[in-house]
Biopython code that builds the backbone (N, CA, C, O; Angstrom):
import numpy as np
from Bio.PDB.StructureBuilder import StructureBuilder

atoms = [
    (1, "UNK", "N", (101.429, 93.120, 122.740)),
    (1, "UNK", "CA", (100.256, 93.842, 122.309)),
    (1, "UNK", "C", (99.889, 93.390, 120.900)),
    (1, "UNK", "O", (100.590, 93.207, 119.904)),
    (2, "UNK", "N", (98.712, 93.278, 121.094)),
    (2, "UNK", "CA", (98.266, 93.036, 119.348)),
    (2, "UNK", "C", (97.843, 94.529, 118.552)),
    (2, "UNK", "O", (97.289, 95.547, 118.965)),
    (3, "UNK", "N", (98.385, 94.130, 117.220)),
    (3, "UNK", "CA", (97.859, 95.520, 116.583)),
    (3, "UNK", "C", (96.856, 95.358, 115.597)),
    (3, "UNK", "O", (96.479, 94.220, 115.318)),
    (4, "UNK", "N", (96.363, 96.378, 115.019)),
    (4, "UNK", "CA", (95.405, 96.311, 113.625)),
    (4, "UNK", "C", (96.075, 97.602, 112.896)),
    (4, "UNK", "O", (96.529, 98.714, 113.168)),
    (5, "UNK", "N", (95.873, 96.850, 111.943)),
    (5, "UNK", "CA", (96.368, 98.356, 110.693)),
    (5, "UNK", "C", (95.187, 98.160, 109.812)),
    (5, "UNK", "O", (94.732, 97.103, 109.376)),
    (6, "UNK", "N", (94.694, 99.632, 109.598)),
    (6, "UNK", "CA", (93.565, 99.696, 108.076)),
    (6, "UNK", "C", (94.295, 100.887, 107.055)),
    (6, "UNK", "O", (94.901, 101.846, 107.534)),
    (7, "UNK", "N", (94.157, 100.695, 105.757)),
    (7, "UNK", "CA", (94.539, 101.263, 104.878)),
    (7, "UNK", "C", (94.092, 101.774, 103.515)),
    (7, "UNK", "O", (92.861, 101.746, 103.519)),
    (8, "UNK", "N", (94.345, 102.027, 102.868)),
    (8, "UNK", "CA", (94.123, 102.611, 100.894)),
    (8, "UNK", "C", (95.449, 102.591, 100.515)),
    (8, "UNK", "O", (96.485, 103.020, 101.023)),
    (9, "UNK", "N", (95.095, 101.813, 99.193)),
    (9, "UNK", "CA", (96.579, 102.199, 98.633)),
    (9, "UNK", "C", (95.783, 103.182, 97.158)),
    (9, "UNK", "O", (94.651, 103.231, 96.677)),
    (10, "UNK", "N", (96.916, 103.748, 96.903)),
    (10, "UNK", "CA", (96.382, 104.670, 95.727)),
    (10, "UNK", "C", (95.957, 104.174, 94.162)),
    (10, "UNK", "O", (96.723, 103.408, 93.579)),
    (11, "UNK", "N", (95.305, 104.415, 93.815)),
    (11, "UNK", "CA", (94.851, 103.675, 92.799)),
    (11, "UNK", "C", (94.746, 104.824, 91.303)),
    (11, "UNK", "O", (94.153, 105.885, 91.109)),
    (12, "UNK", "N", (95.610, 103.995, 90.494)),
    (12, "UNK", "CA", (95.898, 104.441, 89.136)),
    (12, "UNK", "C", (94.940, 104.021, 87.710)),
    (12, "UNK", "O", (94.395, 102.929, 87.550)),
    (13, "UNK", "N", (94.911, 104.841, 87.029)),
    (13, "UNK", "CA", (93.625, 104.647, 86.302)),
    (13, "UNK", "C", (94.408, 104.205, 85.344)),
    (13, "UNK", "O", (95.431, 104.733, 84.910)),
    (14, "UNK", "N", (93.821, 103.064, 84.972)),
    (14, "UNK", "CA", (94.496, 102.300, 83.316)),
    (14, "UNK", "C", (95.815, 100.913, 84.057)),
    (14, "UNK", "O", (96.526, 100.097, 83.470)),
    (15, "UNK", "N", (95.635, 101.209, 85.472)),
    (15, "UNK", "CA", (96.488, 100.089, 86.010)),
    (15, "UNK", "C", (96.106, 99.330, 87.400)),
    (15, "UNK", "O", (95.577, 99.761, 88.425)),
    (16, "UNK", "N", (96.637, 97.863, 86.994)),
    (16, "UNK", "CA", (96.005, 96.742, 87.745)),
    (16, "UNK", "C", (96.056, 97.044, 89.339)),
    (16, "UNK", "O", (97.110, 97.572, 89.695)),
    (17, "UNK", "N", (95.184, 96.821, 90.274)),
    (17, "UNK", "CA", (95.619, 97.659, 91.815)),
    (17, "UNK", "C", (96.233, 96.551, 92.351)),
    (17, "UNK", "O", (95.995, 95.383, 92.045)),
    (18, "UNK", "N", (96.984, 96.924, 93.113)),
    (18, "UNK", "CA", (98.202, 95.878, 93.736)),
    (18, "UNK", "C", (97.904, 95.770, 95.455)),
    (18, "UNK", "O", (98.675, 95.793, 96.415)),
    (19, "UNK", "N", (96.541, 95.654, 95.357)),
    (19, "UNK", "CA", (95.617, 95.208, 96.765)),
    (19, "UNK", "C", (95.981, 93.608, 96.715)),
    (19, "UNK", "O", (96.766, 93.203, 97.572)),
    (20, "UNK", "N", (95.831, 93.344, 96.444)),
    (20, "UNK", "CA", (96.719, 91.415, 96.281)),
    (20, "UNK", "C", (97.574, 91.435, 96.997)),
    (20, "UNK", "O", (97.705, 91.083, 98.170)),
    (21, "UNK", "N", (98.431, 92.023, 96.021)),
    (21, "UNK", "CA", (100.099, 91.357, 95.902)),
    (21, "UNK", "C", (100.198, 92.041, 97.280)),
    (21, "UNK", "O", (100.458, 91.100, 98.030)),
    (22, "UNK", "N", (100.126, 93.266, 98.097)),
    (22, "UNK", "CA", (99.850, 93.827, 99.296)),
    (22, "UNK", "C", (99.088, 93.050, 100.166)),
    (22, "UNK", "O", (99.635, 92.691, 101.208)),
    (23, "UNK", "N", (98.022, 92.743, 99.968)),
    (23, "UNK", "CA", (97.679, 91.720, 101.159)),
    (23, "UNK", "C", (98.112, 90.023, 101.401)),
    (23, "UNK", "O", (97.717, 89.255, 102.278)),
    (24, "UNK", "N", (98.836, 89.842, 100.547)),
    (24, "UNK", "CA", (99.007, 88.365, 100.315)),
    (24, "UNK", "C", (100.656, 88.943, 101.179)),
    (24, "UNK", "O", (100.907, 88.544, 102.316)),
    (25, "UNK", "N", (101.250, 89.527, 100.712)),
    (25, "UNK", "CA", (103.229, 89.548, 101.424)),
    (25, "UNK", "C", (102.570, 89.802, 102.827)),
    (25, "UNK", "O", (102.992, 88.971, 103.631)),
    (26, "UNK", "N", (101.752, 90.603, 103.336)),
    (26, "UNK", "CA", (101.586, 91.147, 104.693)),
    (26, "UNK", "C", (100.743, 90.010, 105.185)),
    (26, "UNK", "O", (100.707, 90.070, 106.414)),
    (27, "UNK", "N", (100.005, 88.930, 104.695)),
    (27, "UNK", "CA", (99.590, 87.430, 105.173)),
    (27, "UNK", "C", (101.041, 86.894, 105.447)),
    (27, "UNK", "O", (101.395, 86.330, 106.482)),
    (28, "UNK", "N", (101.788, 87.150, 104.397)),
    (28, "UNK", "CA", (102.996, 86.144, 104.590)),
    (28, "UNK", "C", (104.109, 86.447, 105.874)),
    (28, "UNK", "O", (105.165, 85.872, 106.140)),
    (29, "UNK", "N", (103.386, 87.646, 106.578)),
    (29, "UNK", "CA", (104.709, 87.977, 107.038)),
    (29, "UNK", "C", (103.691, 87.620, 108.670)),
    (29, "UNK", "O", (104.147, 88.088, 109.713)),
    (30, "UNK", "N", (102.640, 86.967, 108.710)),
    (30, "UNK", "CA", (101.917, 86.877, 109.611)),
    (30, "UNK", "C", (100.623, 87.263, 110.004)),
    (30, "UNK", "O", (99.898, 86.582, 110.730)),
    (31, "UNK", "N", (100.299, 88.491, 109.464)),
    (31, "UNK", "CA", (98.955, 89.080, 109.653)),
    (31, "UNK", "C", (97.932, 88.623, 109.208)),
    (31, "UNK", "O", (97.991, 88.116, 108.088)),
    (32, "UNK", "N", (96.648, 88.643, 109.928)),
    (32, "UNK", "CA", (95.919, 87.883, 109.289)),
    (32, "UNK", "C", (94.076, 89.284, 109.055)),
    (32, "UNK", "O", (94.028, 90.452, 109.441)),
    (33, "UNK", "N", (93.063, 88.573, 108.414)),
    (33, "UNK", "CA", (91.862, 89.254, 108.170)),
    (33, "UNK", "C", (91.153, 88.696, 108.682)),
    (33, "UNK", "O", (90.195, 88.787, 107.914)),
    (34, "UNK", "N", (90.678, 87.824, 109.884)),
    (34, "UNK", "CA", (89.935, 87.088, 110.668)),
    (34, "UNK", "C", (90.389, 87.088, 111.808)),
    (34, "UNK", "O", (91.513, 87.568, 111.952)),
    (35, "UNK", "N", (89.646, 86.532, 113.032)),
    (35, "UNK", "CA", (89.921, 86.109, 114.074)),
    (35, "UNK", "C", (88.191, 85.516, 114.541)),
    (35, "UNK", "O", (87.069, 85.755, 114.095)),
    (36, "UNK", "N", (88.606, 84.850, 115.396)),
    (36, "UNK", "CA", (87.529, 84.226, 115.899)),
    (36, "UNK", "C", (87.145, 84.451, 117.639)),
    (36, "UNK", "O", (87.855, 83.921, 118.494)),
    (37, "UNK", "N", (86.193, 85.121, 117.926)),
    (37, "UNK", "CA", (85.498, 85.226, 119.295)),
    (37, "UNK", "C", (84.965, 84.661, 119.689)),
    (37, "UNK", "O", (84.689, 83.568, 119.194)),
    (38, "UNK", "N", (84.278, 85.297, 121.393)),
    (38, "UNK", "CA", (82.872, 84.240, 121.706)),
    (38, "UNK", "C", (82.081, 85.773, 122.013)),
    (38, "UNK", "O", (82.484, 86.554, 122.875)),
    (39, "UNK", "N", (81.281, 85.942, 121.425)),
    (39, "UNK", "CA", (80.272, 86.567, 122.241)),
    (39, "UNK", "C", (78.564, 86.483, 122.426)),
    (39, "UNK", "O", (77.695, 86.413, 121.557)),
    (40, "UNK", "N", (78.479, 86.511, 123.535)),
    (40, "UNK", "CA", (77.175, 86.198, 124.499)),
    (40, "UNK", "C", (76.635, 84.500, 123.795)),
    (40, "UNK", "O", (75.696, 84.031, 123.154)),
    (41, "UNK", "N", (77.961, 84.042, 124.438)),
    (41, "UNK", "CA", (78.041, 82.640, 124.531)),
    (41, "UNK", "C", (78.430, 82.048, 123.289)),
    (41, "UNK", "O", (78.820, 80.887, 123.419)),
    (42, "UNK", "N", (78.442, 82.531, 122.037)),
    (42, "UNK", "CA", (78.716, 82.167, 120.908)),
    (42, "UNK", "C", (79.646, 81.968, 120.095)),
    (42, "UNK", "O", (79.669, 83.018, 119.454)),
    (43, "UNK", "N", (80.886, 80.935, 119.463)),
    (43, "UNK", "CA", (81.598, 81.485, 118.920)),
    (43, "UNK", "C", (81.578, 81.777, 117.523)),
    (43, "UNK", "O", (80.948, 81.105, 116.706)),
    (44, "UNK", "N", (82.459, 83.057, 117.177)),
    (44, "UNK", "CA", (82.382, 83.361, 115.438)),
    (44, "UNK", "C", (83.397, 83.425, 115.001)),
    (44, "UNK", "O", (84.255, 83.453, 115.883)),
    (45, "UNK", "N", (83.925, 83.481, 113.647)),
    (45, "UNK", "CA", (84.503, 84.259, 113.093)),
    (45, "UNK", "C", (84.138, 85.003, 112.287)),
    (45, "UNK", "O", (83.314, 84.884, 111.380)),
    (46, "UNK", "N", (85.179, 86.357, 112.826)),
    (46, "UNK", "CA", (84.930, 87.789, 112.447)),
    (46, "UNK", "C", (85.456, 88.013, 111.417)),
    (46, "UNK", "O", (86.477, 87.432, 111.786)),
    (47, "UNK", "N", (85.792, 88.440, 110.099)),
    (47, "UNK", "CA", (86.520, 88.837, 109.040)),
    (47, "UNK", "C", (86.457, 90.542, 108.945)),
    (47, "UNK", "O", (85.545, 91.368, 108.938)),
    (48, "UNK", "N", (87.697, 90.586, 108.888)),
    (48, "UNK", "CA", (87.835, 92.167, 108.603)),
    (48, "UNK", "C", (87.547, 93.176, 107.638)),
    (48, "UNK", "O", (87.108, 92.635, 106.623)),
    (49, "UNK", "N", (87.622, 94.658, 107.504)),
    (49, "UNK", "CA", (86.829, 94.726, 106.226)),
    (49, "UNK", "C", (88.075, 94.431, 105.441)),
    (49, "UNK", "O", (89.088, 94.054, 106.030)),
    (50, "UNK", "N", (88.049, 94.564, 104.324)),
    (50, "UNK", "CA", (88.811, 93.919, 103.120)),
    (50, "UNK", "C", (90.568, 94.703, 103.440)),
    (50, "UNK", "O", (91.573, 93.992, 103.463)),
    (51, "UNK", "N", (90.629, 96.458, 103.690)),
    (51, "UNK", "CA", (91.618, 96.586, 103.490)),
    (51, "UNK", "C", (92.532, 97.188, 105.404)),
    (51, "UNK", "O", (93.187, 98.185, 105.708)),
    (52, "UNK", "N", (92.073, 95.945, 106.214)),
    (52, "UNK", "CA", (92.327, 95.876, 107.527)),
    (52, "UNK", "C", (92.963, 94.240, 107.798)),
    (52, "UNK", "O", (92.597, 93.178, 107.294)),
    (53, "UNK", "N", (93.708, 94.434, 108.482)),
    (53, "UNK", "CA", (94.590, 93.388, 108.898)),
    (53, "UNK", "C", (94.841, 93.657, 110.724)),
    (53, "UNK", "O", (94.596, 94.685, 111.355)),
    (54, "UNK", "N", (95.457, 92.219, 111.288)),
    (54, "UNK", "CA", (95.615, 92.239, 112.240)),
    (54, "UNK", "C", (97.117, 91.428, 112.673)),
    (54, "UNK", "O", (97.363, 90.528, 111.869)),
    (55, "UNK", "N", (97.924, 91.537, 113.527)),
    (55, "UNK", "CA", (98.862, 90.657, 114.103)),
    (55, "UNK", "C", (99.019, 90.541, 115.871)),
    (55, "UNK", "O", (98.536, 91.331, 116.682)),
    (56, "UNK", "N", (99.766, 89.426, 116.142)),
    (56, "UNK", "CA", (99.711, 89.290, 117.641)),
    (56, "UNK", "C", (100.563, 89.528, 118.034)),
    (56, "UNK", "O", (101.381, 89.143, 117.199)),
    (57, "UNK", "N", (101.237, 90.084, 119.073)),
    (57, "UNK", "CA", (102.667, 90.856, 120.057)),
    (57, "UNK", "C", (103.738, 91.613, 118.925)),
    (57, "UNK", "O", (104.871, 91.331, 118.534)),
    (58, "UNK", "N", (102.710, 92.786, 118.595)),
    (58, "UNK", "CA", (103.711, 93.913, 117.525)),
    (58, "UNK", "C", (102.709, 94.970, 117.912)),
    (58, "UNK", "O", (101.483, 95.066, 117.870)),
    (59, "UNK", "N", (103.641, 95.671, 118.277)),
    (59, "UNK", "CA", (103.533, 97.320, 118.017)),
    (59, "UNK", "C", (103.352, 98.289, 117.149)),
    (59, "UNK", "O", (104.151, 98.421, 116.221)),
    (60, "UNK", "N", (102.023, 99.328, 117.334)),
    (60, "UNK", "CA", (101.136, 99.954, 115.990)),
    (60, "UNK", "C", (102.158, 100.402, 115.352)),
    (60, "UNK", "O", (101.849, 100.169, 114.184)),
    (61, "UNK", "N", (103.422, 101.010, 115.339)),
    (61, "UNK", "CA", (104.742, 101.767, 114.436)),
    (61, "UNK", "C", (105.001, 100.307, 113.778)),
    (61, "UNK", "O", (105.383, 100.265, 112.609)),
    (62, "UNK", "N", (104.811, 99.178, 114.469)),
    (62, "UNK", "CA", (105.594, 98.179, 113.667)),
    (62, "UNK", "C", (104.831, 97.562, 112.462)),
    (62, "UNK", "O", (105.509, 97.180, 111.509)),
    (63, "UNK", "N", (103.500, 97.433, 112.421)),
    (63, "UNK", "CA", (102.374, 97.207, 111.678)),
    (63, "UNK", "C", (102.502, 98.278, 110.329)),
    (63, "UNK", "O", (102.269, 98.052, 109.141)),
    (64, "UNK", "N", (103.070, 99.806, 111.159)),
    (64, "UNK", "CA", (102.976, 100.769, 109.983)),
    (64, "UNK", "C", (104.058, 100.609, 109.044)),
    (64, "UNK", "O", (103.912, 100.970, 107.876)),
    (65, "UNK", "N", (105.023, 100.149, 109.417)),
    (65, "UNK", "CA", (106.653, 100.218, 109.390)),
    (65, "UNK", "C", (106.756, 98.714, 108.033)),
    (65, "UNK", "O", (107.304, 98.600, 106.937)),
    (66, "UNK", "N", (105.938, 97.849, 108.866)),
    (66, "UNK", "CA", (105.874, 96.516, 107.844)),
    (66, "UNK", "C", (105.104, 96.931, 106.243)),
    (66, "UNK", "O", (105.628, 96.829, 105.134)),
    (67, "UNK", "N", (103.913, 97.345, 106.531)),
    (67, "UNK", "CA", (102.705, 97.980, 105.390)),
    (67, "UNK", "C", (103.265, 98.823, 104.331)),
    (67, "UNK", "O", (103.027, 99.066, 103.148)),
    (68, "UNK", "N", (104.176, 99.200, 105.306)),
    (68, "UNK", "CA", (104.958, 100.434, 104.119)),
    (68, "UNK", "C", (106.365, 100.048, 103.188)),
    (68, "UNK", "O", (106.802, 100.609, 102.183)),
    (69, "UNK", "N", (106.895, 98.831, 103.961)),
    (69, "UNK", "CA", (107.973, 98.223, 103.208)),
    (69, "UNK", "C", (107.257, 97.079, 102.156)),
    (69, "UNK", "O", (107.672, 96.651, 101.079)),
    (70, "UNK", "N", (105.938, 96.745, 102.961)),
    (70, "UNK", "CA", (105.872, 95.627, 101.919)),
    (70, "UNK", "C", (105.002, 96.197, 101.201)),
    (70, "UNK", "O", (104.338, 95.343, 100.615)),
    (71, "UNK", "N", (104.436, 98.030, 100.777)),
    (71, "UNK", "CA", (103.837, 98.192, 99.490)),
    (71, "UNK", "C", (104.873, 98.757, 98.914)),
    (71, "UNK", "O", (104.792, 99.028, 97.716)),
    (72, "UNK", "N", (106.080, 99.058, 99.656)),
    (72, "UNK", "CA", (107.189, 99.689, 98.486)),
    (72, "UNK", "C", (107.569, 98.812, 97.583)),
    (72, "UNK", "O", (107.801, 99.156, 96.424)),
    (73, "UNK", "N", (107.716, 97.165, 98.140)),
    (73, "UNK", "CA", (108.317, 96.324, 97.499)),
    (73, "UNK", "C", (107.838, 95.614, 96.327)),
    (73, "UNK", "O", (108.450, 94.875, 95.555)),
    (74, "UNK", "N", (106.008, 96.167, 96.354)),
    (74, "UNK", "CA", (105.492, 95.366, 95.486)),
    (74, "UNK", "C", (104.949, 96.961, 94.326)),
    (74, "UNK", "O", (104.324, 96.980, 93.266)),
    (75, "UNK", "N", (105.468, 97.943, 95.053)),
    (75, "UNK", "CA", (105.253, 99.104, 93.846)),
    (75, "UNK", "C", (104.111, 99.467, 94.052)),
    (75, "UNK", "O", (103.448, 99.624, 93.027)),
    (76, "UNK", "N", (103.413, 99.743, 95.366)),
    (76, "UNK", "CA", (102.052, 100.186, 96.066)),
    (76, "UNK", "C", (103.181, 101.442, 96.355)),
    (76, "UNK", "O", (104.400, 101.595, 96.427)),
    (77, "UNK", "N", (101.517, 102.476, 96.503)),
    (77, "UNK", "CA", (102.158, 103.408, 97.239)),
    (77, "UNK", "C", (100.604, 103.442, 98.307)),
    (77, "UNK", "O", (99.522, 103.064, 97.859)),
    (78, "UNK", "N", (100.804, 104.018, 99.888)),
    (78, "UNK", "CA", (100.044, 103.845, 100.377)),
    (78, "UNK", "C", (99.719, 105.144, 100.046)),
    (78, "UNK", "O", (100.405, 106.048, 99.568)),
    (79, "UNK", "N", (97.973, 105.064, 100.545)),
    (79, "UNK", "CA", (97.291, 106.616, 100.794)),
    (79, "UNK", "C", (96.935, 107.065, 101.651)),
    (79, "UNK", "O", (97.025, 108.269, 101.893)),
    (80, "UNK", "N", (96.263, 105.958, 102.590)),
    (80, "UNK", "CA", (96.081, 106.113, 104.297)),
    (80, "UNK", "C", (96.337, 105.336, 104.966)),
    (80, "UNK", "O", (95.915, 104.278, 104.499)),
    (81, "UNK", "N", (96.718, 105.225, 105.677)),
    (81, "UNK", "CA", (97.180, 104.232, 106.893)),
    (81, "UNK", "C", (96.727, 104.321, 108.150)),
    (81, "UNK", "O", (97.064, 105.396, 108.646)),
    (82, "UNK", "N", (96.024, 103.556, 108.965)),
    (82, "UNK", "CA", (95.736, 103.725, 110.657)),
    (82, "UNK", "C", (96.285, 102.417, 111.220)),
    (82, "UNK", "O", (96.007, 101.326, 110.721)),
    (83, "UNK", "N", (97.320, 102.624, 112.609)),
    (83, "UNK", "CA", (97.189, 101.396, 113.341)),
    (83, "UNK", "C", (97.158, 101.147, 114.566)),
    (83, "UNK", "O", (98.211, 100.583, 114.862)),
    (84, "UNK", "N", (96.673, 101.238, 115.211)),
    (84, "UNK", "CA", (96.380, 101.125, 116.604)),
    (84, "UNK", "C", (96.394, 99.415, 117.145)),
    (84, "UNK", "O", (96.599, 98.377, 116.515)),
    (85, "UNK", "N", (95.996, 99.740, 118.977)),
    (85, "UNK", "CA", (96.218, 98.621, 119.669)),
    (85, "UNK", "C", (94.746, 98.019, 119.391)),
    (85, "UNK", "O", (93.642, 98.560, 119.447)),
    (86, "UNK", "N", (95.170, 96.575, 119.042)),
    (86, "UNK", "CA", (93.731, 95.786, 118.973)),
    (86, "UNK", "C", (93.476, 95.143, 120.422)),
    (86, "UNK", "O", (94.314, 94.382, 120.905)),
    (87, "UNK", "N", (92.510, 95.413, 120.975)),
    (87, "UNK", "CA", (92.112, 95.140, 122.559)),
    (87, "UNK", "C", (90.919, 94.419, 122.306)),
    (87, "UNK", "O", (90.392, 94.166, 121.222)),
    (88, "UNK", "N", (90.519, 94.084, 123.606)),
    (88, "UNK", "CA", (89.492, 93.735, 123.966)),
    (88, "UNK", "C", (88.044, 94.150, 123.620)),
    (88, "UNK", "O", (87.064, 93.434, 123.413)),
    (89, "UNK", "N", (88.194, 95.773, 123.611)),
    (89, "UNK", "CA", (86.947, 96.795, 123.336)),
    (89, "UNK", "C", (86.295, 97.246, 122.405)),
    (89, "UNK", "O", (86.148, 98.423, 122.077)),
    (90, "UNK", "N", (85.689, 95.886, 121.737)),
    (90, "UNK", "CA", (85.206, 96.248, 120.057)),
    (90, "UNK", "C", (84.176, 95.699, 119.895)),
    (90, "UNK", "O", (83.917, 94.747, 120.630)),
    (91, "UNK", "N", (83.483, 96.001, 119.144)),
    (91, "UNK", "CA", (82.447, 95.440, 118.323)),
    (91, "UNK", "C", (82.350, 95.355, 117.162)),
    (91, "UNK", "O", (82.936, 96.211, 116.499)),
    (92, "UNK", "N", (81.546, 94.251, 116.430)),
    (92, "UNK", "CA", (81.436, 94.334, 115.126)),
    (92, "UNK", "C", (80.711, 93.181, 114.610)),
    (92, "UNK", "O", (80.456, 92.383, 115.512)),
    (93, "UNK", "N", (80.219, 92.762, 113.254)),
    (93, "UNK", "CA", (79.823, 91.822, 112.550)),
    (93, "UNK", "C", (80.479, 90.901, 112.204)),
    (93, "UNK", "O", (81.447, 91.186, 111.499)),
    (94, "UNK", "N", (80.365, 90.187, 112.366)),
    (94, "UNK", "CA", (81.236, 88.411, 111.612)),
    (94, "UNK", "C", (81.369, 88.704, 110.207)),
    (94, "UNK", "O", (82.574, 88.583, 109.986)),
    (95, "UNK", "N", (80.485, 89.185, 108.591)),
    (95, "UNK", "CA", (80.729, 89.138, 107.982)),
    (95, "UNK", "C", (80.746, 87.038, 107.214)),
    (95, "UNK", "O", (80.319, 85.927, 107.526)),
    (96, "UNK", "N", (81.573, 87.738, 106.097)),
    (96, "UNK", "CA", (81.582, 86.418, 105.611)),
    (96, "UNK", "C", (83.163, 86.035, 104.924)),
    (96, "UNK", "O", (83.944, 86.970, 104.749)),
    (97, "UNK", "N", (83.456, 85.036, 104.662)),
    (97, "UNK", "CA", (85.411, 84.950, 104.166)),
    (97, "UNK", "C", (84.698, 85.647, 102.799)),
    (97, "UNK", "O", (83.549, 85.690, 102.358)),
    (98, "UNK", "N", (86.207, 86.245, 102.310)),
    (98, "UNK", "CA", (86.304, 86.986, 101.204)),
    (98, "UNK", "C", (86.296, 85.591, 100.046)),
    (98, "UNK", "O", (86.911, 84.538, 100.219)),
    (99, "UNK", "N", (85.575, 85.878, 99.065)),
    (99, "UNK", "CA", (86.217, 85.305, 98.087)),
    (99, "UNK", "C", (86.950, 85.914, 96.849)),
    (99, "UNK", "O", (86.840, 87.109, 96.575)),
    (100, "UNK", "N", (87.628, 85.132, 96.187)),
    (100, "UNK", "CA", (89.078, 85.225, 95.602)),
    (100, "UNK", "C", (87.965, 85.399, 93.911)),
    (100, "UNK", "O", (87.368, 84.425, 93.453)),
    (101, "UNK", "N", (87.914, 86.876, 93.216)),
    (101, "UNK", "CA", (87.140, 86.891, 91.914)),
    (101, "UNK", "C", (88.465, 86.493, 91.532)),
    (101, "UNK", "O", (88.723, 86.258, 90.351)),
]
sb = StructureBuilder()
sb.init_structure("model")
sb.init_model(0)
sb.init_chain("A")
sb.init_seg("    ")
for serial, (resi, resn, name, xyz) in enumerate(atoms, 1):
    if name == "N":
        sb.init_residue(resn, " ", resi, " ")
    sb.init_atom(name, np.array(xyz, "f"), 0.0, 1.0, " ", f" {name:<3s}", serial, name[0])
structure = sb.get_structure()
């Protein structure tokens, strides 16, 4: 099963947010913010919104389970978390790749 996790991490006033260092270990551990479709004949790539990720044959506890070790490790604390099964049954905008300010 593929999963998606979306999130917030909490954010401290007077300190740097550790949305990076959090999305870069959870790239490293496989997950990614894109994927690419076809629809009505077309192909795209889709980019996710900024604080959503995706992986292939892991389970939504395992997505939550990863998110939460790898913001402990970098001194995130999360604030919300969702992760469910990523299927077939979605829609959405392509968007554009993030760039790196």
């Amino acid at each position: 099963m593929n999963s998606l996790v979306t999130y917030d991490l909490e954010e401290k006033i007077f300190q740097e947010s550790k949305h990076s260092q959090v999305k870069a270990a959870m790239k490293a551990r496989g997950y990614m913010d894109s994927f690419i479709a076809e629809v009505d004949g077309k192909k795209s790539t889709y980019y996710l919104p900024n604080t959503t990720l995706w992986k292939q044959n892991i389970e939504p506890a395992t997505a939550k389970k990863d998110l939460l070790e790898v913001a402990a490790q970098n001194g995130a604390i999360v604030e919300r978390l969702f992760a469910n099964q990523f299927a077939t049954n979605w829609v959405g905008l392509p968007g554009k790749p993030y760039v790196k300010k």
